[in-house]
N, C-alpha and C positions, 0 to 999 in steps of 0.2 A: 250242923248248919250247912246249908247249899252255899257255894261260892262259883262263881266262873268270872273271866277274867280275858281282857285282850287287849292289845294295843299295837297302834299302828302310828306311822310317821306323815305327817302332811307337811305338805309345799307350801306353808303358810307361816305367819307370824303368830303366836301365844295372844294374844291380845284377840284378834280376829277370830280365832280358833272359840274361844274362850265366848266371846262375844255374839257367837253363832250358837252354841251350846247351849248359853245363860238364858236366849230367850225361845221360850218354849214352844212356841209359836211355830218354830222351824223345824220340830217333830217331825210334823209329817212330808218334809224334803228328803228325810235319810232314812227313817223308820218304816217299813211299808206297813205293819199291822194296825199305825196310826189313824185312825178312820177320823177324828174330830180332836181339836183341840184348843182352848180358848183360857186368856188369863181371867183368874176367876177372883183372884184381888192380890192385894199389893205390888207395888214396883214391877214392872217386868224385869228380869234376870235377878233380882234382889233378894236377898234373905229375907225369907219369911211371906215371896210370891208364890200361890199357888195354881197350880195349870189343872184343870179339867179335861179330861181326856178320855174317849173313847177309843180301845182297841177291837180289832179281830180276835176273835179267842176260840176256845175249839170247838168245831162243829158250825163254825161262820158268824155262833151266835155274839155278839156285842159284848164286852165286859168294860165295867170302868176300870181304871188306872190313875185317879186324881193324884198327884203329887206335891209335896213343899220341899222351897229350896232350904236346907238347913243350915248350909254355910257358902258362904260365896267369896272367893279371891279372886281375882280380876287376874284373867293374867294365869295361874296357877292350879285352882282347885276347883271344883263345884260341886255340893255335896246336895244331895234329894234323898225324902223320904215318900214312897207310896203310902197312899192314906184313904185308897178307897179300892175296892177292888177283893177280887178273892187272894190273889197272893199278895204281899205288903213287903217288899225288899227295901234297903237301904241299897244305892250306890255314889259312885262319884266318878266323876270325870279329872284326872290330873295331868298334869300339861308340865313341859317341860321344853323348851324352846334353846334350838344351836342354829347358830347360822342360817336362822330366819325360816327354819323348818322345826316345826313342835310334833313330838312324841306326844300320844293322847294314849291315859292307861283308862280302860273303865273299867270298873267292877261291879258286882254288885253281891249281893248278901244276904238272906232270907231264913230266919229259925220259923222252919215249920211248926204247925201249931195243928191238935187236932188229928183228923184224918188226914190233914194235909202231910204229916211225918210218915202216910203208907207211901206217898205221893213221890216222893226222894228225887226218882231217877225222872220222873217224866219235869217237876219243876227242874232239875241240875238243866235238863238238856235245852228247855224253857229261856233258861237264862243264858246257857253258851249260847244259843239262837238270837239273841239280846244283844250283847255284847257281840257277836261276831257280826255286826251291821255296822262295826266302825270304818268298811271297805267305802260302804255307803258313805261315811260321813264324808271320807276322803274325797270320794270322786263328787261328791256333791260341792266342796270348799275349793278342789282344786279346777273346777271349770269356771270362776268366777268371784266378782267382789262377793264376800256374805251378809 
């Protein structure tokens, strides 16, 4: 199984943090491969909302990335599953708030399937690339309301 993993501290409160995350819309503020994204049904931020989303993928060419939120804490947790697209990762975003500053861990998770199990090293590196755009998240929440 691919795993990568990071986490950074924001100058924010768990709630707002959380609140910026949950709705997907705000993809493409911290994410740059985010080319399109739009809620394609239920609640935004809510269990069981799905985002349509078009990324940058290799060679410039367009790949989708559709996603469902699978679990949702306010505050705490937000968990997605990929559902369209060539690679299909679980992650989640976990929050953890002191003194009005939240730690954001994200992970994310992906059993290759296929050819994709020759593919190893280039999705691992995929996904640290992924995950290490939480710099992004930061300086995105910390110049402003979210």
């Amino acid at each position: 199984m691919a795993h990568a993993e990071n986490e950074v501290s924001i100058n924010r409160p768990a709630n707002d943090v959380y609140a910026f995350l949950a709705d997907g819309l705000n993809n493409k503020l911290w994410r740059p491969a985010v080319k399109t994204v739009a809620l394609a049904s239920g609640e935004p931020g809510a269990q069981g909302a799905v985002y349509s989303q078009t990324l940058a993928g290799p060679g410039g060419r367009s790949i989708d990335g559709d996603y469902e939120i699978v679990a949702a804490q306010p505050g705490k947790r937000l968990d997605f599953q990929v559902i369209a697209g060539p690679a299909r990762p679980t992650g989640s975003f976990t929050l953890d708030e002191n003194d009005g500053r939240t730690t954001v861990r994200f992970s994310l998770d992906l059993r290759p399937k296929g050819f994709m199990k020759l593919m190893g090293s280039m999705i691992t590196k995929t996904m640290e690339s992924e995950v290490g755009q939480l710099g992004q998240l930061k300086s995105v929440l910390e110049k402003g309301p979210a």
